[in-house]
C-alpha positions as a printed Julia matrix, in Angstrom:
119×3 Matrix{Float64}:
 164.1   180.86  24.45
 162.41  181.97  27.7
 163.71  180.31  30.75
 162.87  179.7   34.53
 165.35  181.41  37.05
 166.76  177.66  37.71
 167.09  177.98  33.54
 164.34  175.91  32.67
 162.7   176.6   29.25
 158.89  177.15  29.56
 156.46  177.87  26.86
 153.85  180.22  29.0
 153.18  181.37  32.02
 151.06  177.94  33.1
 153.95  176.34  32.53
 156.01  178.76  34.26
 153.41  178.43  37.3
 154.04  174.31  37.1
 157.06  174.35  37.25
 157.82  176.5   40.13
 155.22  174.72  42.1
 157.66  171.66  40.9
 160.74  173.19  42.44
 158.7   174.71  45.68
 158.07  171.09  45.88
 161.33  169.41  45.2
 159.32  167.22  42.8
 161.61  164.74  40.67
 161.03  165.54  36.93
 162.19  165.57  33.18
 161.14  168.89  31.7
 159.77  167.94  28.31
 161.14  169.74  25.15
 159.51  170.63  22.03
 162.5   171.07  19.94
 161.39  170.41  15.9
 157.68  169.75  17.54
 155.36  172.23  16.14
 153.67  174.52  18.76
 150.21  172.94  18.25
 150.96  169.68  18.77
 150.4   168.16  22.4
 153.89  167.54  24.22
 154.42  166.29  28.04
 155.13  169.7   30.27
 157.41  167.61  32.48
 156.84  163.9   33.32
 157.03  163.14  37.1
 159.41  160.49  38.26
 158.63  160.74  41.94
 155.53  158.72  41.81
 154.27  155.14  41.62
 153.2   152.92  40.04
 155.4   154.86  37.33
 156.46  158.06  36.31
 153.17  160.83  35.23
 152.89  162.96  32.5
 151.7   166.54  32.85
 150.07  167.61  30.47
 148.88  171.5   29.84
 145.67  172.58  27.78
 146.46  176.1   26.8
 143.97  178.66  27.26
 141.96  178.72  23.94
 142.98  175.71  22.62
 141.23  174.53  19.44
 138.54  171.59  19.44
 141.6   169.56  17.08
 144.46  170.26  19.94
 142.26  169.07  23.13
 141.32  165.95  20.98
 145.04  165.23  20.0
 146.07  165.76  23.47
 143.6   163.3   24.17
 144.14  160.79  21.76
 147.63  161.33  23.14
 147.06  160.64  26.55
 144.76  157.44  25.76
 147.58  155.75  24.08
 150.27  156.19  26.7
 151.71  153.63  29.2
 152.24  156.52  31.44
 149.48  157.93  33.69
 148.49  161.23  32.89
 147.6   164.66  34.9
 145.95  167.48  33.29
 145.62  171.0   33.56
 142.93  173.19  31.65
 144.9   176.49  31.96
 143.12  179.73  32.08
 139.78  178.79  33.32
 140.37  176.06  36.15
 143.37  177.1   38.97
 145.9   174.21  39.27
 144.99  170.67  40.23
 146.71  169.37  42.85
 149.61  167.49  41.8
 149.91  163.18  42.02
 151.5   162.48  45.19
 155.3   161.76  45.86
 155.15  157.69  46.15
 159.36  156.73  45.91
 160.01  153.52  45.66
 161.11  151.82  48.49
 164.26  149.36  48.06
 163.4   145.45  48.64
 164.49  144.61  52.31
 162.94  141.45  52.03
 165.65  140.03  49.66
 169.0   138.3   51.33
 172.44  140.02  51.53
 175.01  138.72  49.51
 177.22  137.1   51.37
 180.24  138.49  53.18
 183.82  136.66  52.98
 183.3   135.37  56.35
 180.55  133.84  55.63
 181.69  132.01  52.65
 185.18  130.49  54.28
């Protein structure tokens, strides 16, 4: 298994290329592994948990894909909950990347109260 200098598996260079832009970044992310997935079915490079609404999956199209993968990967992408980013490897450079959006912690909500209060 090939890995990232931070020892991240990656499956080509794309993916190599993502996720070091991740990392230049700081991006938030779960690295998505194939493990008994065969190679030509569509998996998640990483899903992105810095961003809002929810987290976003990024997906990779591998240079030379067949006409079966990119409609799998589509089908794929249709069905999810998650929102989706996509890169065409190979003949488009890198889209930018989904803004960070953290969530921001309710203020609005009362304190619980302290002992003082409550004697």
């Amino acid at each position: 298994m090939v890995v990232s200098p931070a020892w991240i598996p990656f499956e080509s260079q794309f993916e190599l290329m993502l996720l070091n832009t991740l990392a230049e970044q700081k991006r938030r992310y779960v690295k998505g592994l194939r493990y008994n997935l065969a190679s030509t079915s569509p998996l998640a490079s990483a899903v992105l948990a810095d961003t809002q609404p929810q987290p976003t999956a990024l997906y990779i199209v591998p240079f030379g894909s067949s006409d079966g993968f990119v409609q799998e990967l589509n089908t794929l992408i249709e069905n999810s909950k998650l929102p989706s980013w996509k890169w065409e490897s190979g003949t488009v450079d890198m889209p930018a990347l989904p803004p960070v959006e953290l969530s921001v912690p309710n203020r609005q909500r009362p304190l619980a109260p302290t002992v003082e209060k409550m004697a």
